[in-house]
N, C-alpha and C positions, 0 to 999 in steps of 0.2 A: 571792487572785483579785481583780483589778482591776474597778471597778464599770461600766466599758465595755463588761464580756460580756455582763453580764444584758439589755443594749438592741439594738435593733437602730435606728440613725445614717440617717436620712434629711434632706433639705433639703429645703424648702415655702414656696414665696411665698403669705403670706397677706394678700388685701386688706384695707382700715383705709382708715374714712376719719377724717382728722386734718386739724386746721386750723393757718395760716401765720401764726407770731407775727409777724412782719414785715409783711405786708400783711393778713390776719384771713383769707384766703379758704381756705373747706373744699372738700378735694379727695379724690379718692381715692386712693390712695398702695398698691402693691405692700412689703410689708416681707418681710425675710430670716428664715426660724426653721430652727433646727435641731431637729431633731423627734428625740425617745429614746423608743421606743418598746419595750416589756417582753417579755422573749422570751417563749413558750408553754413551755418547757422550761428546766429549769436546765442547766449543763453539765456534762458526764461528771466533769470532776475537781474537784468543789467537796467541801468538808469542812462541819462542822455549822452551824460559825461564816456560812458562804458560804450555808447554805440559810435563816437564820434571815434576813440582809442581805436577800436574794430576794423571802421570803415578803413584807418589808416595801416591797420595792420599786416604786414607781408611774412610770406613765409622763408624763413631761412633754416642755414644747417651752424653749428658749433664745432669745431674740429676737438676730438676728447683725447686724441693722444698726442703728445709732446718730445716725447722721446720714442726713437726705434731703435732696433740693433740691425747692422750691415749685415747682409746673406750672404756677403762675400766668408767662406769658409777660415781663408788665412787671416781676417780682419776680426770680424764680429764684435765690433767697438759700435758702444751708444753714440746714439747723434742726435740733437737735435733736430724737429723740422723747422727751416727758417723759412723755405721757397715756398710754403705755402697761405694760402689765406687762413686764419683762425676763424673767421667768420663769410661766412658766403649766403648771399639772397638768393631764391629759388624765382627762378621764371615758369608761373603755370598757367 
């Protein structure tokens, strides 16, 4: 069993505010996560191996965008995100 069942795949613009290595100005920034989320039920054809995977399984988010561009109007130069986590665990 692929570990894509046990979640349920949503997308979530979470605000951040991050600052512009380019010009220094902090702004607020919209970023991309894919959110996995831990079913309430395992599924009907899982084996023992699949329920022990399960019991262990937490729910976390994926960060999907890598690059921004500054709002600062005289900048608007890409940037990477570094300040942030790529991967974060959810507490439910």
């Amino acid at each position: 069993m692929d570990e894509r069942e046990f979640f349920n795949e949503t997308t979530e613009a979470r605000t951040h505010t991050l600052n512009c290595p380019k010009c220094g100005q902090a702004a607020e920034y919209k970023v991309m996560w894919v959110v996995r989320r831990k079913k309430a039920q395992l599924p009907r054809n899982a084996d023992e191996r699949d329920r022990t995977r399960f019991a262990k399984a937490q729910s976390y988010m994926v960060r999907r965008d890598d690059k921004l561009a500054c709002t600062n109007v005289r900048c608007r130069k890409p940037f990477e995100i570094t300040t942030l986590q790529s991967l974060a665990f959810l507490m439910e």
